[in-house]
C-alpha positions as CSV (number, residue, x, y, z in Angstrom):
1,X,0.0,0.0,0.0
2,X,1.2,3.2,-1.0
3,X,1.3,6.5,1.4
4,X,-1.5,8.1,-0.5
5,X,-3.3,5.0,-0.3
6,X,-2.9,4.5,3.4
7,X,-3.6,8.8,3.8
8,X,-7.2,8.0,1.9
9,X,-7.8,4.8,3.5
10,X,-8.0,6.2,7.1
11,X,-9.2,9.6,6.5
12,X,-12.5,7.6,5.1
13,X,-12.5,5.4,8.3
14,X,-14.5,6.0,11.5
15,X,-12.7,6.1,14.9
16,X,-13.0,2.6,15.8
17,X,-11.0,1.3,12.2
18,X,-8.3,4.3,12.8
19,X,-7.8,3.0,16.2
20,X,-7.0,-0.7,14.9
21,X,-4.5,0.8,12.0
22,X,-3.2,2.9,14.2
23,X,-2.4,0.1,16.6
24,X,-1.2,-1.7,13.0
25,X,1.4,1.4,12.1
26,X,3.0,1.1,16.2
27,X,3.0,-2.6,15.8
28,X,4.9,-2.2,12.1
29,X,7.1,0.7,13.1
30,X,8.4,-0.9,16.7
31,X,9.1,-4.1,14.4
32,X,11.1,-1.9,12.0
33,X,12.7,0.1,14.5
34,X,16.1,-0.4,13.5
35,X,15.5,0.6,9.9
36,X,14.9,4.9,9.7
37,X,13.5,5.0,6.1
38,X,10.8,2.2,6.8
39,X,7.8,3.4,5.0
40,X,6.4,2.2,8.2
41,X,7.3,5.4,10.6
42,X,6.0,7.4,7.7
43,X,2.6,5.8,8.0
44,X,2.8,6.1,11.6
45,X,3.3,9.9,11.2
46,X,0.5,10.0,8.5
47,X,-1.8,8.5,11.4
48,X,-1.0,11.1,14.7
49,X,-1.5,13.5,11.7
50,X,-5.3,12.3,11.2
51,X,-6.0,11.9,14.7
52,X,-4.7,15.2,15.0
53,X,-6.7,16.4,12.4
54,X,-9.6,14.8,14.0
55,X,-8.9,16.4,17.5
56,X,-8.7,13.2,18.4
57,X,-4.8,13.1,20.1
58,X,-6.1,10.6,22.7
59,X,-6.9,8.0,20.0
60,X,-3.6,7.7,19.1
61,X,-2.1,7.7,22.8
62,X,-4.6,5.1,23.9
63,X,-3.5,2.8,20.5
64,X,0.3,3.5,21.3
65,X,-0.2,2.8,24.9
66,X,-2.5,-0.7,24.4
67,X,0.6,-2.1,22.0
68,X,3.1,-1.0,24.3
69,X,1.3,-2.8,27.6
70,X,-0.1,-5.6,25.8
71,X,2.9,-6.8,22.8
72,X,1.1,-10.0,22.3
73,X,-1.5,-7.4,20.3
74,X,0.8,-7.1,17.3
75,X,0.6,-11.0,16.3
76,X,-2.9,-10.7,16.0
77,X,-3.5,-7.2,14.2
78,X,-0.4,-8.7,11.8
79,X,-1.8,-11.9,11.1
C-alpha cells in the first residue's frame, strides 16, 4: 500500500477502524525500529497527523499505549 493510499484509507474510516491501524502502524514501526527510512514510521506519522486532524490526540495515545502494555497485540493485528 502506497502512502496516499494509506492517507485516503484512514481519513475515510471511522474512529474505531483508525484505532485498529493505528495500533497496526506502532506494531509495524516498533518491528522496524532499527531501519529509519521504513515506510512504516511514515505511516505512523501520516496516522498522529489524522488523529490530529480529527482532535482526536487521545486516540492515538490510547492505540500506542494498548501495544506498548499488551505486545502479544501485534501477532494478531499482523496476522
Amino acid at each position: 500500500m502506497t502512502l496516499d493510499e494509506f492517507r485516503d484509507l484512514i481519513e475515510d474510516s471511522p474512529d474505531r477502524e483508525l484505532f485498529q491501524e493505528v495500533q497496526k502502524c506502532v506494531c509495524k514501526s516498533l518491528a522496524q525500529a532499527e531501519d529509519p527510512a521504513s515506510e512504516s514510521h511514515n505511516m505512523l506519522d501520516l496516522a498522529y497527523a489524522e488523529c490530529t486532524r480529527r482532535g482526536k490526540e487521545r486516540l492515538y495515545d490510547k492505540a500506542y499505549e494498548t501495544v506498548c502494555r499488551k505486545p502479544h497485540v501485534c501477532k494478531v493485528l499482523l496476522a
